[in-house]
C-alpha positions as CSV (number, residue, x, y, z in Angstrom):
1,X,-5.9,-13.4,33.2
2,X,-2.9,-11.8,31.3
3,X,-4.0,-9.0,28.9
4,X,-4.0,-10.4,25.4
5,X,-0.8,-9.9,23.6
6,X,-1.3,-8.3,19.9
7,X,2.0,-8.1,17.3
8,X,2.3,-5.6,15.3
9,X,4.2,-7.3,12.6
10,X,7.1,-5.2,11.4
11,X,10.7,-4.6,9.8
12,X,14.1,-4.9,11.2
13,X,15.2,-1.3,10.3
14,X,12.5,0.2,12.8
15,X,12.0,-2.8,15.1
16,X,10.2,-0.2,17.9
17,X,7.2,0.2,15.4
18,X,6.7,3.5,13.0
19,X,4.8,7.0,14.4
20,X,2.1,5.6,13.3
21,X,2.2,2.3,14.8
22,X,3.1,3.6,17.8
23,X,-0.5,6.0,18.3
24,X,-2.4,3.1,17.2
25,X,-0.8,0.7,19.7
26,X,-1.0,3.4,22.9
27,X,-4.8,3.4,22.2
28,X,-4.9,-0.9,22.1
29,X,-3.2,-0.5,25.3
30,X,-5.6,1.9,27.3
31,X,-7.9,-0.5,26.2
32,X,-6.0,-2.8,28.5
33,X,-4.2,-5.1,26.0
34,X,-0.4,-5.4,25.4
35,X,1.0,-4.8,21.8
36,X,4.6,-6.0,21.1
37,X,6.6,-5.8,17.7
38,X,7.2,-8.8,15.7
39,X,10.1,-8.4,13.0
40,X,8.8,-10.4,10.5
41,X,12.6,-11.5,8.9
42,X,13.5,-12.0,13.2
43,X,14.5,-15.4,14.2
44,X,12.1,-15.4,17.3
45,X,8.6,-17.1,16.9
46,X,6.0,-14.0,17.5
47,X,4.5,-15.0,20.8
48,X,1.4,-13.2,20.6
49,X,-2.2,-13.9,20.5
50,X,-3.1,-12.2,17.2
51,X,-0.9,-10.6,14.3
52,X,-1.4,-7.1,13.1
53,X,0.7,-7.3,9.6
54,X,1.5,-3.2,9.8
55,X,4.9,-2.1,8.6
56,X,7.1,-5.0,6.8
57,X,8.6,-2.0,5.0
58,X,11.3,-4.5,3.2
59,X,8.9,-7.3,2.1
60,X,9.1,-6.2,-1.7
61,X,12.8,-6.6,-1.8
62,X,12.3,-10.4,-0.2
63,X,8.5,-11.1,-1.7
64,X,9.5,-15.3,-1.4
65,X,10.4,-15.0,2.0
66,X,8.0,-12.8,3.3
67,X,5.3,-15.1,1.5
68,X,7.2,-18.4,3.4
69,X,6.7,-16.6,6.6
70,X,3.1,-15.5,5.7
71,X,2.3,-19.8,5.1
72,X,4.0,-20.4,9.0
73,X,2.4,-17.8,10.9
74,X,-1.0,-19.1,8.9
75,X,0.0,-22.7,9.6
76,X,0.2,-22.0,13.2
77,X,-3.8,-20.8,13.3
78,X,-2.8,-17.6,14.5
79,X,-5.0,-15.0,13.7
80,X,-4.0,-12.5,10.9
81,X,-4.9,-9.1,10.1
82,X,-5.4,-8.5,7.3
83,X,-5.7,-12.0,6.3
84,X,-2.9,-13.9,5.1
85,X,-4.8,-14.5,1.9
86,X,-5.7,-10.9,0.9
87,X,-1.9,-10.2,2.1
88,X,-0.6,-12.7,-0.6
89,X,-3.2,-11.1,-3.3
90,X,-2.6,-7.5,-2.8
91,X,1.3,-7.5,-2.6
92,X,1.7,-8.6,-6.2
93,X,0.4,-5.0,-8.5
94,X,-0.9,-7.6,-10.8
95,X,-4.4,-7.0,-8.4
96,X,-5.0,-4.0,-10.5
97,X,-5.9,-6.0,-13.2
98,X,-8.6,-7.7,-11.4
99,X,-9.6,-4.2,-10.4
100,X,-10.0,-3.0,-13.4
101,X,-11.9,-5.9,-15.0
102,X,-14.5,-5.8,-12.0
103,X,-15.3,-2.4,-13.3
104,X,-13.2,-0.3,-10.6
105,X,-11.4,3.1,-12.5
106,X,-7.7,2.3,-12.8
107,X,-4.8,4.0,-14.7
108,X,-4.2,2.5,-17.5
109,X,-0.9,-0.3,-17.3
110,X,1.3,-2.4,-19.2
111,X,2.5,-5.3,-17.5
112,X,6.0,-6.3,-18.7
113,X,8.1,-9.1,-18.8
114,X,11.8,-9.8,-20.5
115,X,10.2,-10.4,-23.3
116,X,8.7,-6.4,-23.8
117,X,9.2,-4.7,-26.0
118,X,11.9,-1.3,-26.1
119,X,10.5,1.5,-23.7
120,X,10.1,3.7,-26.7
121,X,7.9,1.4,-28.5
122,X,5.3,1.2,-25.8
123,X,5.4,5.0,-25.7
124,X,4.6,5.4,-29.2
125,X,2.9,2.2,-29.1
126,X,0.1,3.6,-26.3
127,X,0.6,7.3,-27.1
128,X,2.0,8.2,-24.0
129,X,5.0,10.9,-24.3
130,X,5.8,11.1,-20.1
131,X,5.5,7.6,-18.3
132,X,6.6,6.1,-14.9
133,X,8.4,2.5,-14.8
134,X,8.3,0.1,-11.7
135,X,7.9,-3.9,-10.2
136,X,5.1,-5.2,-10.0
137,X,6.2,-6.1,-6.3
138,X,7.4,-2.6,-4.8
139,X,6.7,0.2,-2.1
140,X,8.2,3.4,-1.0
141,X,9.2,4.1,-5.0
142,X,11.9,1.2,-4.7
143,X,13.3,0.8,-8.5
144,X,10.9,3.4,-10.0
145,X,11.4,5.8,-12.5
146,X,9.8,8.3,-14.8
147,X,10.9,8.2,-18.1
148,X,9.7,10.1,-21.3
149,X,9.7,10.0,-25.3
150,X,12.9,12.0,-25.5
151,X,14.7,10.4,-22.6
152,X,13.5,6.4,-23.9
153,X,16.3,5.7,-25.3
154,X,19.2,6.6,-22.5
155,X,16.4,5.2,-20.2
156,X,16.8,1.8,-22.4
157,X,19.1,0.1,-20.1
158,X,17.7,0.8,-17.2
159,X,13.9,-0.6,-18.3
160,X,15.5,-3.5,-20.1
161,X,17.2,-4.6,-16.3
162,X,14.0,-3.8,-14.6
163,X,12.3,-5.7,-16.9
164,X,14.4,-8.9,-17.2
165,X,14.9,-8.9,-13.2
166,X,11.3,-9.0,-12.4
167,X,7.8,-8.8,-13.5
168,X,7.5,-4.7,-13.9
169,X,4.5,-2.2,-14.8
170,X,4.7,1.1,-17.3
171,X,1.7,3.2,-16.6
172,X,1.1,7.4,-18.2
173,X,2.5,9.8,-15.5
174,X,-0.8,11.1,-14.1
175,X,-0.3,15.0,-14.7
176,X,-2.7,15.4,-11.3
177,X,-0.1,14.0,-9.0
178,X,2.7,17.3,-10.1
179,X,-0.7,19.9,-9.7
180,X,-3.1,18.8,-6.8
181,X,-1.3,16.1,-5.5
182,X,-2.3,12.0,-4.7
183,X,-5.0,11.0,-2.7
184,X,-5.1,8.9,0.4
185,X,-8.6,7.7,2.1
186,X,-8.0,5.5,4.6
187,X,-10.8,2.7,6.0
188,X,-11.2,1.1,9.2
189,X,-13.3,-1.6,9.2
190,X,-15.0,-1.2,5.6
191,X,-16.1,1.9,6.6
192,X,-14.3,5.9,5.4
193,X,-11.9,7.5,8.2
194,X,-10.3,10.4,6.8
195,X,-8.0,11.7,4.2
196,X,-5.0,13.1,3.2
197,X,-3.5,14.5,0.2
198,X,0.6,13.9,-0.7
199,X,2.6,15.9,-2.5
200,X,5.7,15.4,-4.0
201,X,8.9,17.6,-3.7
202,X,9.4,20.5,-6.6
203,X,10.2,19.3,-9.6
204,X,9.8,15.8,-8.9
205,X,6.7,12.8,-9.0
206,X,6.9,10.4,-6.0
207,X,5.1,11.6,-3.0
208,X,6.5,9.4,-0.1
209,X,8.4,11.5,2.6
210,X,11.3,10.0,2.3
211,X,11.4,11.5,-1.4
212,X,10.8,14.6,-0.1
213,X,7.0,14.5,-0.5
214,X,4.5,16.3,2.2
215,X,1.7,15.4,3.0
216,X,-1.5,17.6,4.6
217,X,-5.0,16.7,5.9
218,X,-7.5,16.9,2.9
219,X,-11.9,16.3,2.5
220,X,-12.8,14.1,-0.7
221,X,-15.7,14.5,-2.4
222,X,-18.6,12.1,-1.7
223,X,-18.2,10.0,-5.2
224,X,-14.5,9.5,-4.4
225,X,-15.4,8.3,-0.7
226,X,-18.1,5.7,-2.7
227,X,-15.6,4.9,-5.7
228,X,-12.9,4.0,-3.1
229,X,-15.0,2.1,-0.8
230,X,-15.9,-0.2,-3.9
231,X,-12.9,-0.9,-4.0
232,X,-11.9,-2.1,-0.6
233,X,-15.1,-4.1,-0.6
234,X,-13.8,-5.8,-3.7
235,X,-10.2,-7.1,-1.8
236,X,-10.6,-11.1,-1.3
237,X,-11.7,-11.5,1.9
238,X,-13.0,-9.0,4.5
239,X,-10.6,-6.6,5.9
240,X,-9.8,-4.2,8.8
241,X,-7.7,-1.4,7.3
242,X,-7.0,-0.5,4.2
243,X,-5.8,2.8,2.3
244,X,-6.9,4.1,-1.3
245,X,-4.3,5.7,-2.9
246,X,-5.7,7.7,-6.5
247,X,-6.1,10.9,-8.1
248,X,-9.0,13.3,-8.3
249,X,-11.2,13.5,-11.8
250,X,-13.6,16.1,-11.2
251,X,-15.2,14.7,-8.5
252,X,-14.1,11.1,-8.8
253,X,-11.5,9.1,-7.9
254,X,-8.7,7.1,-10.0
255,X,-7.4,4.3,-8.2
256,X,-3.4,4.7,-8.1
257,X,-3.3,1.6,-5.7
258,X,-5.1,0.0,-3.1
259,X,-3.1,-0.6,-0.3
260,X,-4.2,-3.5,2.3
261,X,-0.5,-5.1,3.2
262,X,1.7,-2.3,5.2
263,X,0.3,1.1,4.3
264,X,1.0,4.2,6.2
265,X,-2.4,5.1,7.9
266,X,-2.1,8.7,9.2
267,X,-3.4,9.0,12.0
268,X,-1.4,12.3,13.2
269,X,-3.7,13.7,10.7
270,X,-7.4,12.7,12.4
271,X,-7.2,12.1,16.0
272,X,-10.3,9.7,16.0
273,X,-8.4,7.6,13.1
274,X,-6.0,5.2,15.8
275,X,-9.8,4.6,17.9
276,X,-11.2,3.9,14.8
277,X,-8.4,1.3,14.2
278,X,-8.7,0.0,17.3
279,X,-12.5,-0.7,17.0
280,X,-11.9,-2.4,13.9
281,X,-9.2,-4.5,14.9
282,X,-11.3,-5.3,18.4
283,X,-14.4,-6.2,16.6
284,X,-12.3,-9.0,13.8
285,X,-10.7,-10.7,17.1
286,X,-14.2,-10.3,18.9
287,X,-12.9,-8.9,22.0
288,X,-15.7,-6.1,22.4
């Protein structure tokens, strides 16, 4: 019997898979099965046994498309990971809200629409004087900015666009993400992996790489490793990876995001991490 063919479902800009992808998929395959990238915007019908949904990295910038190809791949019964379902849920920001009602610690959010208000109203409004702008559909810091009482106004055009293009989120700029840095913990299988901490570059607030942000192995405390598995167990349907993304209170944890659709997973940073993966991905398609 051929080994079973698992795609790892990602964008056309690295069609060879991430790093990342990459340690995760050499540890599937000394486990003797065969993993294949599947561009999810490609012409070509993934012809795999199971879908790994891992780095779409343009998904946000095509949100109706990538949702179309979510309903075909689902229509075809082909097994999904994570499900098609809590992919649809979690790629819309608007999840935070249901966060935050079900008692998980959130940052506090405005969601706007064209109708909002000017950005220096909701400052004075909230009480907020330093505040960071973006979609409600978005990754790798695509169309955000940090804005601040004093700069509100020149900022003006720039929030009114965002606003009036698509549905958009104003949150306080979390002082925490400048001085220790943002959390990551990542889970495999419900269960706490490791963690890192990311920093952004001098002088500035986003913390992805590609902004110039670093990133280093961290510990969390206990309460943060509870507080963030709470809220992986309260994504709609069970899944097999999943990344926290928050800021340190003391010894609890803020949830920034919770990232269940195409998050970076680090494994250069815990060697065990990709077996971990691996387990949790072998024991959803029952092939242990």
């Amino acid at each position: 019997m051929p080994p079973r063919r698992i795609g790892f479902a990602t964008a056309a800009h690295c069609p060879r898979l991430t790093a990342d992808d990459q340690r995760a998929a050499a540890v599937l395959e000394a486990r003797g099965l065969e993993v294949c990238p599947v561009v999810w915007s490609g012409e070509d019908e993934p012809a795999v046994d199971s879908l790994v949904i891992r780095s779409t990295w343009d998904y946000h910038q095509r949100p109706d498309e990538f949702r179309r190809w979510l309903d075909r791949v689902e229509a075809k019964q082909l097994p999904v990971w994570n499900p098609a379902s809590v992919l649809r849920w979690n790629l819309d920001k608007r999840y935070l809200r249901e966060l935050e009602q079900a008692g998980v610690r959130t940052v506090p959010t405005v969601w706007l629409d064209r109708e909002s208000p000017p950005l220096r109203e909701l400052l004075e409004s909230h009480g907020w004087d330093d505040v960071v702008a973006k979609p409600a559909i978005s990754a790798s810091g695509w169309r955000t900015f940090r804005s601040s009482r004093d700069r509100a106004a020149d900022d003006e055009p720039a929030f009114r666009k965002l606003v009036t293009d698509c549905p958009a989120m104003l949150q306080p700029f979390i002082p925490q993400v400048a001085d220790e840095g943002e959390w990551s913990l990542m889970f495999f299988g419900g269960k706490f992996s490791h963690a890192v901490l990311k920093h952004p570059a001098p002088g500035g607030f986003l913390v992805q790489t590609e902004h110039g942000g670093r990133v280093e192995a961290a510990i969390p405390t206990s309460t943060m490793v509870q507080e963030a598995e709470e809220a992986v167990a309260r994504a709609p349907g069970a899944v097999i990876y999943g990344r926290v993304d928050g800021v340190r209170e003391g010894c609890r944890l803020r949830l920034m995001e919770l990232e269940l659709l195409e998050p970076v997973l680090f494994f250069e940073y815990c060697p065990l991490s990709p077996h971990r993966f691996a387990d949790a991905l072998m024991d959803a398609l029952t092939l242990r």
